[in-house]
N, C-alpha and C positions, 0 to 999 in steps of 0.2 A: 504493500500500500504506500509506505512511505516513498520510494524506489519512481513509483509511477507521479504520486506528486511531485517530485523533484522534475519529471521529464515533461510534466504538466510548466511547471516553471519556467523552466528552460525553454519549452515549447514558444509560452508565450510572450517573453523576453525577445526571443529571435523574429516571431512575427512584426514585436512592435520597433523593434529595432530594422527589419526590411520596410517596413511602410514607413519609417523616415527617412528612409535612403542610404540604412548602412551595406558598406559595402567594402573591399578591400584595398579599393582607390578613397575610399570617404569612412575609415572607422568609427563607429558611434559611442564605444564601448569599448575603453581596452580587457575589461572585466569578461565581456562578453566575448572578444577575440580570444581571450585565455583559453576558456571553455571550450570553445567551437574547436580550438586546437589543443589541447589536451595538455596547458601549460598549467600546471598547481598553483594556488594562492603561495607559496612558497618561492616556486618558481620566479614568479610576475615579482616577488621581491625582490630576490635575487636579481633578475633581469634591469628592474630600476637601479640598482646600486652599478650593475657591471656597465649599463648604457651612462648613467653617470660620471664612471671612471674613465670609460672610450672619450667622452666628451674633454673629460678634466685634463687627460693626458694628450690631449691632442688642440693644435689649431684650429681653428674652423675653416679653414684653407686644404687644411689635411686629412680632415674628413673625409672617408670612402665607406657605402655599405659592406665592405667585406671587414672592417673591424669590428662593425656590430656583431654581422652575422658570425666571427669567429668566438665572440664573445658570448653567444648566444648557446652556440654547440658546445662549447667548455660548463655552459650554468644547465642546459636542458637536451641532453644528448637526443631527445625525440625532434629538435629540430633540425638535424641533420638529413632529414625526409621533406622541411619547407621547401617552397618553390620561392626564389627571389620576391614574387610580389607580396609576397605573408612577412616577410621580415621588413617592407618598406610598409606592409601595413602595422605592424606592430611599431615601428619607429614614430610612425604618423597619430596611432594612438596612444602612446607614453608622451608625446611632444605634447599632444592637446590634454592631455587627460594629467600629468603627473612631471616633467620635465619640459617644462616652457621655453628653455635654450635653446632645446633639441628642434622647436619650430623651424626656423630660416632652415636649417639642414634638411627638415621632411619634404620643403617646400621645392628641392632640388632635385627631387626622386621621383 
């Protein structure tokens, strides 16, 4: 019972999330991209700290998706199975959602 309400939730989480136009060019929900990709609330912590180091330790000139994405596979080995457009969607919803630096950068992807 419980099981099925959780998929009741989810269910309509992503309904309401597609009638406003989320999408992997336009994330609505980094919470919701976790989910739909099988990234743990741990994870998505993790991910925020590692995408902030990538930042911290880098220029904004020096910037490239392949140090997210490397930084991603070292936090969540399940994302070594993303396709490029999931990791510029995940960059796009930490920028809007949780790191606001990371904006101008998503804006380039």
């Amino acid at each position: 019972m419980e099981k099925d309400k959780e998929q009741l939730f989810y269910d309509a989480l992503c309904e309401i999330a597609d009638h406003v136009g989320d999408s992997l060019e336009k994330p609505i929900s980094l919470s919701l991209l976790c989910l739909t990709h099988g990234i743990s609330n741990d994870q998505k912590g993790k991910l925020f700290i590692g995408f902030n180091q990538v930042l911290n330790n880098n220029s904004y000139d020096d910037l490239v998706l392949e140090q997210f994405i490397e930084k991603a596979h070292k936090i969540a080995p399940q994302t070594t199975e993303f396709d490029k457009k999931v990791f510029v969607a995940f960059i796009k919803a930490f920028s809007i959602n949780l790191i606001p630096e990371l904006y101008p950068f998503s804006q380039t992807l």
